[in-house]
C-alpha positions as CSV (number, residue, x, y, z in Angstrom):
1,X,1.4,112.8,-91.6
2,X,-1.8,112.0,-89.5
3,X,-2.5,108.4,-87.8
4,X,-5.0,106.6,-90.2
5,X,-8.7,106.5,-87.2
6,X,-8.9,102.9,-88.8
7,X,-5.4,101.3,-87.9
8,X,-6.3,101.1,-83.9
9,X,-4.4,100.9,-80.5
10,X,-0.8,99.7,-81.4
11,X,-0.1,96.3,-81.2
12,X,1.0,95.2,-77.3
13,X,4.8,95.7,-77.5
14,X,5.5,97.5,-80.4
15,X,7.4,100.3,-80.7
16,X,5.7,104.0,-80.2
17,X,6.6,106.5,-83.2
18,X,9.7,108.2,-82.8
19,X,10.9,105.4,-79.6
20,X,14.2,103.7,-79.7
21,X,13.8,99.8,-80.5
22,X,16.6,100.1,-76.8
23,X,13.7,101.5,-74.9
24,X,11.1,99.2,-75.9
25,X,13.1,96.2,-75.4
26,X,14.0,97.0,-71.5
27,X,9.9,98.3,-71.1
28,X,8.7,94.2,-70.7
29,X,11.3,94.2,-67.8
30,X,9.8,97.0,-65.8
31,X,5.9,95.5,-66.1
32,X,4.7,94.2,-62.6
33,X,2.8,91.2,-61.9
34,X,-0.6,92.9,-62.9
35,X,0.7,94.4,-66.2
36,X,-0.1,93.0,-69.2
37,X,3.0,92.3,-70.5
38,X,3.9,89.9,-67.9
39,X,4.1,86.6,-69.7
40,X,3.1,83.1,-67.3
41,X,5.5,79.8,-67.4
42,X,2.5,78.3,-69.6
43,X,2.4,81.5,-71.7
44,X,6.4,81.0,-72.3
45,X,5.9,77.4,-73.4
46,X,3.7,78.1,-75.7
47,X,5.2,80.9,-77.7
48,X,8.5,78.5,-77.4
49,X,6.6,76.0,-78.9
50,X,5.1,78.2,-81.4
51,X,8.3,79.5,-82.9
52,X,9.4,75.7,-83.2
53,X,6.1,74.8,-84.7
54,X,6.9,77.7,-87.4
55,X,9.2,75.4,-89.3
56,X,6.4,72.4,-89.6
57,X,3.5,74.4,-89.9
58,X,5.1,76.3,-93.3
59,X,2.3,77.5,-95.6
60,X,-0.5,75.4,-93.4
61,X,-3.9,76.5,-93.0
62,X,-4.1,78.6,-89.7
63,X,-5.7,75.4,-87.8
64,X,-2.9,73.6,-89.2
65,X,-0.7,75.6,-87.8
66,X,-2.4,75.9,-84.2
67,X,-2.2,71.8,-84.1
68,X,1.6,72.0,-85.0
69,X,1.9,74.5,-81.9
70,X,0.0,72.1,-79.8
71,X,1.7,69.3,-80.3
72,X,5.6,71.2,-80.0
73,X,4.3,72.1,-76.7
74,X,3.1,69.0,-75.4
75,X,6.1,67.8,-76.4
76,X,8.5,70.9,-75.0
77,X,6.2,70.9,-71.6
78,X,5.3,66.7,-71.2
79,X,2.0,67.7,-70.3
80,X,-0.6,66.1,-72.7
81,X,-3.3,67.0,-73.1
82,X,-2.4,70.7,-71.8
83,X,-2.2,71.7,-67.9
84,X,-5.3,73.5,-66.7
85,X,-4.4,77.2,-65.9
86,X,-2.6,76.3,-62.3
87,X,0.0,73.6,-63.5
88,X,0.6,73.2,-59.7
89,X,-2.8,71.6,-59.3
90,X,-2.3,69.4,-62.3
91,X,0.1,67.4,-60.5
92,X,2.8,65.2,-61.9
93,X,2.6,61.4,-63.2
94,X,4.5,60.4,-59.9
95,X,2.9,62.9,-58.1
96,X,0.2,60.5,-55.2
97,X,-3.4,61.7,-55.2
98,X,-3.9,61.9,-51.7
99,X,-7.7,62.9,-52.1
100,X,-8.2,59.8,-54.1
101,X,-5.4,57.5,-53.2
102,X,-4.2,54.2,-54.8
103,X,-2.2,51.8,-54.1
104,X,-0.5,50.2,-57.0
105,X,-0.4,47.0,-55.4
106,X,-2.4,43.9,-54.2
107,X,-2.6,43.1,-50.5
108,X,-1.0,39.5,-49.4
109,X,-2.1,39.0,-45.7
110,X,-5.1,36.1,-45.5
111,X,-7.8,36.8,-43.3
112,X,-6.9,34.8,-40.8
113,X,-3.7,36.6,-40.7
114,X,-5.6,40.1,-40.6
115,X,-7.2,38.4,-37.4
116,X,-4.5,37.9,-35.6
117,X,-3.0,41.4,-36.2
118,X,-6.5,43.1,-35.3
119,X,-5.7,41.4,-32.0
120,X,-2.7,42.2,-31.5
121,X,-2.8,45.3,-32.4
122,X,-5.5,45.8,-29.5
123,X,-3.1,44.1,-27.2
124,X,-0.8,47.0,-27.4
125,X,-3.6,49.7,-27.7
126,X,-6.6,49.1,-26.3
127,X,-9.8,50.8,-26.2
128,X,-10.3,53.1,-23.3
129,X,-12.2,56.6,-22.0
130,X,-10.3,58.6,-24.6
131,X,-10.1,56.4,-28.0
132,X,-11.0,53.3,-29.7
133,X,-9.0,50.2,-30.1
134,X,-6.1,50.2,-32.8
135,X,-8.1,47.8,-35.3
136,X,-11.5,50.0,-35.3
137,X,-9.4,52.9,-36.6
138,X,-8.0,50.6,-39.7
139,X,-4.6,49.7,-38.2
140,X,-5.2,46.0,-39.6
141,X,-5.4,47.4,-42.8
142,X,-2.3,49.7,-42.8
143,X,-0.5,46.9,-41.4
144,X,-1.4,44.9,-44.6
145,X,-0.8,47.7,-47.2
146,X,2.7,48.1,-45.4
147,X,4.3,44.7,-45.9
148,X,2.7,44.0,-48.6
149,X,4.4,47.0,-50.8
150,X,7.5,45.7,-52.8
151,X,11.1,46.0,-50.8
152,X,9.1,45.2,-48.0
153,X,9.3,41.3,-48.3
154,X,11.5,41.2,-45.0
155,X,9.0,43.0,-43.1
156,X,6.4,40.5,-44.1
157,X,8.4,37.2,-43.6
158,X,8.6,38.9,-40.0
159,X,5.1,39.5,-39.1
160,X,3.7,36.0,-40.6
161,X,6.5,34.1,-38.6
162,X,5.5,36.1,-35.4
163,X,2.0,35.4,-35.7
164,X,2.4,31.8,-36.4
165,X,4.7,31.7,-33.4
166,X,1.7,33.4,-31.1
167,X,-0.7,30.9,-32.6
168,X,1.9,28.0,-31.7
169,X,2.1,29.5,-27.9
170,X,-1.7,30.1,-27.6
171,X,-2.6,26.4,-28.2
172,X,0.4,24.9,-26.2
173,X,0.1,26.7,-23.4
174,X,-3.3,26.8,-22.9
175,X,-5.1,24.5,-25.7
176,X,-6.8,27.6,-27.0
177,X,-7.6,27.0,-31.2
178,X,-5.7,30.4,-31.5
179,X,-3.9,33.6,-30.0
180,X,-7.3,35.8,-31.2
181,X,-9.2,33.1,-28.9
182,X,-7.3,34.2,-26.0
183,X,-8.6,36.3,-22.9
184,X,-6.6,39.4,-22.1
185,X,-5.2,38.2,-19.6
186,X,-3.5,35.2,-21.2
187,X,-2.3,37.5,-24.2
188,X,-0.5,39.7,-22.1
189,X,0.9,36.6,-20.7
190,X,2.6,35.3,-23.6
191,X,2.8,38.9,-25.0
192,X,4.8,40.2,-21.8
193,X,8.1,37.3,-22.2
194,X,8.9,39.0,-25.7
195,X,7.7,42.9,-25.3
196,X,11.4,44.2,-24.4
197,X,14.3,42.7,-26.2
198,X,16.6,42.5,-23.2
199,X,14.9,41.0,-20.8
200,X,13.7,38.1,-22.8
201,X,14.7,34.9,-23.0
202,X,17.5,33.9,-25.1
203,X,15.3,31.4,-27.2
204,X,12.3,34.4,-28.0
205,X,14.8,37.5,-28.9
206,X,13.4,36.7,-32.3
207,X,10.1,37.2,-30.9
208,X,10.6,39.8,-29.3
209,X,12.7,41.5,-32.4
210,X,9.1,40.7,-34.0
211,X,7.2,42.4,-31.4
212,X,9.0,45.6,-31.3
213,X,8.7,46.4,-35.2
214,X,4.8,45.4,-34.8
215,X,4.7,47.6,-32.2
216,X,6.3,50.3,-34.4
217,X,3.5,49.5,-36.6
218,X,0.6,49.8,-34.7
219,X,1.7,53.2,-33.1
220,X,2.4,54.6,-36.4
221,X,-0.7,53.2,-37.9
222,X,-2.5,54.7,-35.1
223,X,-1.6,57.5,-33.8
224,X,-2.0,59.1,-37.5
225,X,-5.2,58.8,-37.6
226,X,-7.5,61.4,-36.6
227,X,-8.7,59.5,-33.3
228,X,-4.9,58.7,-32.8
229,X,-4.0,62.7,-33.3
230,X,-7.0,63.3,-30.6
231,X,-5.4,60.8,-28.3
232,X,-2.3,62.5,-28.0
233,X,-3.8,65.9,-28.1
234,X,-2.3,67.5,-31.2
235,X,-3.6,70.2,-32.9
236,X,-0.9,71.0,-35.5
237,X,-2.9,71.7,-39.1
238,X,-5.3,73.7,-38.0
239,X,-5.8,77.1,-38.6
240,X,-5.6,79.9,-36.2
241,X,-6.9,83.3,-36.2
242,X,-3.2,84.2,-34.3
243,X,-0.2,82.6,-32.7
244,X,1.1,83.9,-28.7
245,X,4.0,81.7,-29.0
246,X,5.0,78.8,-26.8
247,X,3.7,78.4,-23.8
248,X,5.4,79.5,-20.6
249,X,5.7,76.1,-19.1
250,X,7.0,74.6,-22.5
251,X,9.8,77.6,-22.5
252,X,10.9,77.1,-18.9
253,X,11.1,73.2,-19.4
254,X,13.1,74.2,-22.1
255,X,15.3,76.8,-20.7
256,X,14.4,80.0,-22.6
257,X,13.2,83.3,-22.3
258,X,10.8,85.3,-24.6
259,X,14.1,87.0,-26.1
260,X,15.6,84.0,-26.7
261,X,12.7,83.3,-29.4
262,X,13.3,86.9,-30.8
């Protein structure tokens, strides 16, 4: 009996004239990448959700029925409305967009407290021939965004009692209205009796416990900046054209040979 010319290609998948149903069932598992049978993650949600749509859909119009699949996906995948075509760039709900961060919640340091940690903050790193200050590169800020995220209400009971304590010390020590006020000189005066734990006095180890998270803070907040990353010459995330390994002086500080990287 002759093919009928108006019947068309065979459907994808279905069985060739005189083929065992065995041999087309194992053919999806030997299509590659390229081949048209290879079915995406989205693809598989959907025709999951399709067959459990079946049920709801019953003898529904053909839109009907594309709404019921729709919706059993949506609700089979949690994606709604439907992930673009790479689910990878649709992200998660708790997934940070980090090319148009947010943050969730509201700052807490006054600006008279964002002040005293601009100066501070320059106190430990100064401007110099190589990089700006640590508040022109938005240190202040980070500092503020850090203790004031929830869990982090220690962290700001710190900082505020170690600035009012620098304020205290500015105006009686040297009647200055506040630590900002200050010259250099007489901040790294009062600044020098609490910058090492040990060696200061018994009366400012809280002080100095106060000094050495700040100072935690400043170097994280700046030396993750760009200017910060230039200041300590890094150059990881960049792209290179090719890679010649470490170099020599790096693998003798460390004690190895080229076949010891092999």
């Amino acid at each position: 009996m002759s093919e009928d010319p108006k019947s068309g290609p065979p459907e994808p998948g279905a069985v060739p004239a005189g083929e065992s149903a065995s041999a087309a069932e194992r053919s999806p598992a030997t299509t590659g990448p390229g081949d048209p049978g290879t079915i995406s993650r989205r693809g598989a949600l959907k025709v999951i959700a399709a067959g459990a749509a079946l049920g709801a859909a019953g003898s529904c119009a053909p839109e009907d029925a594309a709404r019921s699949t729709e919706s059993a996906h949506e609700t089979l995948s949690g994606f709604d409305p439907l992930p673009p075509a790479n689910p990878r760039a649709a992200g998660t709900l708790t997934d940070p967009d980090m090319l148009a961060p947010v943050v969730p919640w509201e700052m807490v340091l006054t600006d008279e407290e964002m002040r005293l940690v601009a100066a501070l903050a320059d106190v430990i790193i100064p401007a110099d021939d190589r990089s700006p200050a640590a508040s022109a590169v938005g240190m202040p800020d980070y500092a503020n965004e850090f203790v004031s995220a929830p869990g982090h209400e220690e962290n700001l009971i710190a900082l505020r009692g170690g600035l009012a304590w620098l304020n205290r010390a500015a105006r009686e020590r040297f009647g200055a209205e506040d630590f900002p006020a200050l010259t250099l000189a007489r901040k790294h005066e009062i600044c020098d009796e609490i910058c090492f734990e040990p060696d200061a006095p018994a009366n400012l180890k809280p002080q100095a416990r106060f000094f050495d998270q700040f100072r935690d803070m400043v170097s994280t907040g700046f030396w993750t900046t760009e200017e910060g990353m230039r200041d300590l010459g890094y150059t990881g995330n960049v792209p290179l054209p090719s890679f010649d390994g470490p170099p020599p002086e790096v693998l003798e500080q460390l004690g190895l040979a080229g076949e010891d990287l092999v």
